[in-house]
C-alpha positions in Angstrom: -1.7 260.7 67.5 -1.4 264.1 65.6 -1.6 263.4 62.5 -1.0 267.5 61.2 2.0 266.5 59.7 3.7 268.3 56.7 2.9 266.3 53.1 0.6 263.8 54.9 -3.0 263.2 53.8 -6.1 260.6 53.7 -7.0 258.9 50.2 -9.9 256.9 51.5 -10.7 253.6 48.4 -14.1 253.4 47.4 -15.1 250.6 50.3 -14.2 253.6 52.8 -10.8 252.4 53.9 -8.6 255.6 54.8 -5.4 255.3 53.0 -2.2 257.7 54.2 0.3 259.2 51.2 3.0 261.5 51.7 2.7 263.6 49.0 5.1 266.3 47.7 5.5 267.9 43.9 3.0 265.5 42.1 4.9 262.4 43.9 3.5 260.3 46.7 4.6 257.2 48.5 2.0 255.2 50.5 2.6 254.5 54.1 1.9 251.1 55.3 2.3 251.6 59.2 -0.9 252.5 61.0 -0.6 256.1 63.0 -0.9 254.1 66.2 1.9 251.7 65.7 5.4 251.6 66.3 7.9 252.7 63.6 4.8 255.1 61.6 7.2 258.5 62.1 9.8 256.6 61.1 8.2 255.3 58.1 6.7 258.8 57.3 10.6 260.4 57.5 11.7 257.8 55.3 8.9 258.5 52.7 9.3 262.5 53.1 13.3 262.2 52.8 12.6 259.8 49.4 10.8 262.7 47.9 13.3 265.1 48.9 16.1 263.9 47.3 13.5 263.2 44.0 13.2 266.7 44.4 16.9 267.9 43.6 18.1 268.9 40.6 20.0 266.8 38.5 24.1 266.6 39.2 26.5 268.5 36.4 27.4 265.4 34.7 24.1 265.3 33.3 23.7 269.4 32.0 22.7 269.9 28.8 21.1 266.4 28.5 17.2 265.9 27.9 16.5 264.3 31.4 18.3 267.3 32.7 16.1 270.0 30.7 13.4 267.9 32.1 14.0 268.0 35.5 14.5 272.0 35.4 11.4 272.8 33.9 9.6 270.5 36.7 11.0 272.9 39.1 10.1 276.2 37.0 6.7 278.1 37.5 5.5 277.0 34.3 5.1 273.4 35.8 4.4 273.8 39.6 1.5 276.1 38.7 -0.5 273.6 37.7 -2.9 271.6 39.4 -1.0 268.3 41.5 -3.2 265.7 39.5 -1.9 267.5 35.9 1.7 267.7 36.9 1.5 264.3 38.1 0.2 263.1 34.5 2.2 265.0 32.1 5.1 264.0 34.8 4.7 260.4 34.3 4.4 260.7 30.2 7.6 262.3 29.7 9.4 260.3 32.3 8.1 257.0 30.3 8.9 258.5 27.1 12.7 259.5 28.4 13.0 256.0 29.4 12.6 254.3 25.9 15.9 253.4 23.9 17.2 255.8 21.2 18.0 252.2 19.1 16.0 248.9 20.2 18.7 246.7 23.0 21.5 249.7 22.4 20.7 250.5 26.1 20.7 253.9 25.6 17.8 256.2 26.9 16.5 259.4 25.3 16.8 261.1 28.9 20.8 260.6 28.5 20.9 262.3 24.7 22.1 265.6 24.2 20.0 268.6 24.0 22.1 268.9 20.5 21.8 266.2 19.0 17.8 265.2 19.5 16.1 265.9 16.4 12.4 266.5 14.9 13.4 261.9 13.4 13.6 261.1 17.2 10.0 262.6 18.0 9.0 260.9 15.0 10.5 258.0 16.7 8.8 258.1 19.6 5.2 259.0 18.2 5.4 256.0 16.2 6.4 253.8 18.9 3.0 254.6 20.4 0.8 254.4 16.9 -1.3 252.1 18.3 -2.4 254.5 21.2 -2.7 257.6 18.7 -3.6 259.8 21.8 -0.7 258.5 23.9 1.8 259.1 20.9 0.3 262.5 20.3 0.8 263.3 24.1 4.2 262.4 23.6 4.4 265.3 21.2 2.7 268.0 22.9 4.5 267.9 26.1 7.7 267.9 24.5 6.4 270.8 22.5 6.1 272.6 25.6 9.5 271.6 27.1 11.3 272.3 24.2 9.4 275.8 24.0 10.4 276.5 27.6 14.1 275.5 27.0 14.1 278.0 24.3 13.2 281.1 26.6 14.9 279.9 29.8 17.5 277.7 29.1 18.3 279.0 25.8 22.4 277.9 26.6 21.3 274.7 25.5 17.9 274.6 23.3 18.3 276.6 20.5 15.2 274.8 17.8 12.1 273.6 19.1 12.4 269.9 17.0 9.1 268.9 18.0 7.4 271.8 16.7 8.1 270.2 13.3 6.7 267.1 13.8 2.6 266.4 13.3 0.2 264.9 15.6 -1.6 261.9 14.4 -4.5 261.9 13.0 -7.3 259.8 14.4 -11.5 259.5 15.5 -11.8 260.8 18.8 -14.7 259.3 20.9 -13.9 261.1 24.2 -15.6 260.0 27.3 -19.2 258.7 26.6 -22.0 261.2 27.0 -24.9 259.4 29.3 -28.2 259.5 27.3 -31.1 260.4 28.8 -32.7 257.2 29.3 -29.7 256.6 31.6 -30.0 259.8 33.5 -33.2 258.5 34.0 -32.7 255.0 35.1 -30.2 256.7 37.8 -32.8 259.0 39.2 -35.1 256.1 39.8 -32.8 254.4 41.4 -31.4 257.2 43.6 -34.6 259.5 44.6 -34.2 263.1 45.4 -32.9 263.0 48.9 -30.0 260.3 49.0 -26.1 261.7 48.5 -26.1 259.5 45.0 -29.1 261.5 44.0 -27.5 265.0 44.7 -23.8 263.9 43.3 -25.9 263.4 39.9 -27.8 267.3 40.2 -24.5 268.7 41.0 -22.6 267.4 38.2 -25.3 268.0 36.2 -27.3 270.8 37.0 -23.4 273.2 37.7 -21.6 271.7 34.7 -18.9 271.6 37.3 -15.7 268.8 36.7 -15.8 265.9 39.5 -12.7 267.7 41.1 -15.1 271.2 41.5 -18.1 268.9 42.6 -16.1 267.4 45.8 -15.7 270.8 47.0 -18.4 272.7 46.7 -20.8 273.6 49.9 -22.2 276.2 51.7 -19.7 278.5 51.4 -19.8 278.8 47.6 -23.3 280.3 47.9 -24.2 283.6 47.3 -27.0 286.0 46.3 -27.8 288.1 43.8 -30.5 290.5 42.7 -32.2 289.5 40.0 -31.9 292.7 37.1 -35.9 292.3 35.8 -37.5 291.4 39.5 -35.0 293.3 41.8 -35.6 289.6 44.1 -32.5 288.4 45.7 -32.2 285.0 44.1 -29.0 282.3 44.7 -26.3 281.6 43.0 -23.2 278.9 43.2 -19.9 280.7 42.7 -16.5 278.8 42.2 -13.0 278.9 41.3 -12.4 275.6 38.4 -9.5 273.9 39.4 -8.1 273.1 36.3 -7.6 276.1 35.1 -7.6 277.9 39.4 -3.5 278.5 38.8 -3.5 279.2 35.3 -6.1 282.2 35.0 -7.8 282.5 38.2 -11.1 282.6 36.3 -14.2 282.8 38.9 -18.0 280.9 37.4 -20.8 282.3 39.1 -23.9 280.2 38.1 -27.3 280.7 39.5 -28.8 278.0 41.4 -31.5 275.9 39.3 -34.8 275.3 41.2 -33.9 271.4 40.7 -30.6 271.4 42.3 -32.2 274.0 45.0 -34.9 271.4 45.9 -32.3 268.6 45.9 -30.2 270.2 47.9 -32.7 271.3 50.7 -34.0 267.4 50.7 -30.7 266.0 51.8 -29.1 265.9 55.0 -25.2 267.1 53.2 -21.9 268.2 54.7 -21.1 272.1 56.5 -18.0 272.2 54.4 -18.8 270.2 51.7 -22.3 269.3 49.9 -21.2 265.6 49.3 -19.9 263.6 51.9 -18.5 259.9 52.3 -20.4 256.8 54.7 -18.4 258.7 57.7 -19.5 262.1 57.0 -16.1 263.3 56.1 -15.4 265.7 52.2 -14.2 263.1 50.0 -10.0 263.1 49.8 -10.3 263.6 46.4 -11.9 264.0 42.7 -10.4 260.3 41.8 -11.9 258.8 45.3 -15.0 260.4 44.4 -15.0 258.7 40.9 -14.7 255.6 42.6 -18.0 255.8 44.6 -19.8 257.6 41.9 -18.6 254.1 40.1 -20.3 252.2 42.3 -23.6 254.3 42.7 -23.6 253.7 38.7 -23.3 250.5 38.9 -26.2 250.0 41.7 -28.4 251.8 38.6 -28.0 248.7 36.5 -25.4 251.3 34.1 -22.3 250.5 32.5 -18.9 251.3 33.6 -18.2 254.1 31.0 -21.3 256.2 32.4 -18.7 258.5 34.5 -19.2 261.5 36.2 -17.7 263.5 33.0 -20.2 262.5 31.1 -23.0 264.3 32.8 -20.9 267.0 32.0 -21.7 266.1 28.4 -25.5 265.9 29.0 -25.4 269.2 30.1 -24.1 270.8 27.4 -26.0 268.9 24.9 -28.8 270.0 26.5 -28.3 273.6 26.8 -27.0 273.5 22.9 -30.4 271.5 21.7 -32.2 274.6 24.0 -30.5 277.2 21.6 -27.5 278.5 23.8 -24.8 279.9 22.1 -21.2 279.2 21.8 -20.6 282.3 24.6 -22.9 280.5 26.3 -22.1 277.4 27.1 -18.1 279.1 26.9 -19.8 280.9 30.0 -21.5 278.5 31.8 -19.0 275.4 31.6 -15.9 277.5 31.9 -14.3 277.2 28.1 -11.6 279.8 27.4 -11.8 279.2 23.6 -15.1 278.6 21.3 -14.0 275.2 19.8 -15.7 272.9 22.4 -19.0 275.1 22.7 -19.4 275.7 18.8 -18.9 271.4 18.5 -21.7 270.6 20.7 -24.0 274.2 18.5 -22.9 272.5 15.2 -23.8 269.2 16.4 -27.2 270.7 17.6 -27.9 272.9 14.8 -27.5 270.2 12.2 -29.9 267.5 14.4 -32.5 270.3 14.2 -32.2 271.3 10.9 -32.0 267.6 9.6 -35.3 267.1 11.5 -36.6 270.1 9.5 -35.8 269.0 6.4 -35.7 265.4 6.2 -39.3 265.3 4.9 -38.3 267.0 1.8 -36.4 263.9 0.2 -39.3 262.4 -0.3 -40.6 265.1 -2.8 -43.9 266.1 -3.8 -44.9 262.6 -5.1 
């Protein structure tokens, strides 16, 4: 069967079982009927007509309400231009945060309350609801930041204050995703040699600084060349779009290609269109399936469950920042629009080195 259908794609599960999602506006419904089988358009119409009518705007007896002001601003620019897996989050944040009670068993939702008469108390409400989850209820506040701030400029009939401007984030200790150390990056490598597809998954992610969602799609065709200013040699490079930040500024890396990843790359047998390839030699569906089978290479190592493909991210700019790269850098080579990451993993660096230096002197002359 022809399976070019609008909104249909594969999600294949980390054993390699192909999955089919219709998938429209950061929505998806699964479909359960194989291609081959009787009733599969059927099902697929059904699933494609469920995200349709998600799709329309809300009806007027709901105008000026939050859930309305949410729903238009998920069909603005400001929203569809960003990546599917982002919409998809901040999507399901608000919609959980709309669904609380304004008053514990009133029965009442915040999506039903009047542009008018939300204030700066009820998104003090709602971050405290979430306390316990400090990122959570500050995510709560930034994205309603952003609605509000929207509402003001295009739907300013209705949104006249930006109330959760006014209310602070929480303050709490951030640990992030966990950076691998380099006695894991080595117990990795031994157990996937230079050559295997675990292997190379690692020196990509490592050795381009890329996100997992890059990683899965680069290949061939993001190699370039490029003479080298002090040798005039035509040397390779890896050039790519990021795709968290593809819709929002277009920003292009170009990276040259270490001698490590080179010789990695040349040892194994990889995909035309993509480097990294699944058991049936297909580009992996996606950055989440390909955290799935990354989990399991990491777990073949003997690692633990929070060495993710992130984190090598991490190593990488630990690395570079211990080697003496500067904030512009590391802003260059991992793609950071603003200094604040880059000069965090410099201070961190500086002050290791310096400490080294100095140590010695507490112990004084005596």
């Amino acid at each position: 069967m022809n399976l070019d259908l609008p909104y249909l794609y594969e999600d294949p599960d980390r054993y390699g079982n192909v999955r089919l999602y219709v998938r429209r506006n950061g929505k998806k419904i699964r479909l359960r009927i194989r291609p081959s089988a009787p009733g599969f358009l059927e099902e697929y119409q059904t699933a494609l007509a469920k995200l349709d009518e998600a799709l329309k705007p809300n009806s007027d007896k709901t105008i000026g309400t939050l859930g309305w002001l949410v729903n238009e601003f998920e069909h603005s620019h400001a929203f569809t231009r960003l990546e599917e897996r982002e919409q998809r989050n901040r999507h399901n944040i608000v919609a959980a945060t709309l669904d609380e009670e304004t008053k514990a068993g009133s029965g009442k939702r915040f999506r039903d309350c009047p542009i008018a008469a939300f204030t700066a108390d009820h998104v003090r409400l709602l971050r405290d609801r979430k306390k316990d989850l400090p990122g959570g209820a500050n995510n709560r506040i930034k994205h309603l930041r952003i609605i509000l701030s929207w509402g003001m400029e295009d739907r300013s009939q209705w949104v006249k204050k930006n109330v959760a401007a006014d209310v602070k984030s929480l303050k709490y200790s951030k640990e992030g995703f966990h950076t691998w150390t380099e006695d894991e990056v080595a117990a990795y490598e031994k157990r996937h040699p230079t050559g295997t597809m675990a292997r190379l998954a690692l020196d990509l992610l490592l050795f381009t600084g890329a996100r997992r969602s890059d990683t899965v799609k680069l290949g061939p065709k993001h190699l370039t060349q490029s003479k080298n200013a002090e040798t005039g040699n035509a040397e390779p490079w890896i050039d790519f779009k990021p795709n968290k930040t593809a819709k929002s500024t277009g920003k292009e890396l170009s990276l040259p290609l270490l001698d490590v990843l080179r010789a990695s790359l040349a040892a194994t047998p990889h995909g035309l269109a993509t480097f990294l390839v699944t058991t049936h030699g297909k580009p992996f569906a996606s950055g989440a399936s390909f955290g799935n089978w990354f989990k399991d290479r990491v777990t073949e190592a003997g690692l633990p469950g929070e060495c993710m493909p992130h984190g090598l991210r991490k190593v990488g700019a630990v690395r570079a920042a211990h080697a003496g790269a500067t904030d512009q850098q590391l802003m260059a080579i991992f793609g950071w629009a603003t200094p604040k990451l880059a000069s965090l993993y410099v201070e961190k660096a500086n002050q290791k080195k310096l400490a080294g230096a100095a140590m010695g002197k507490l112990v004084g002359s005596g």
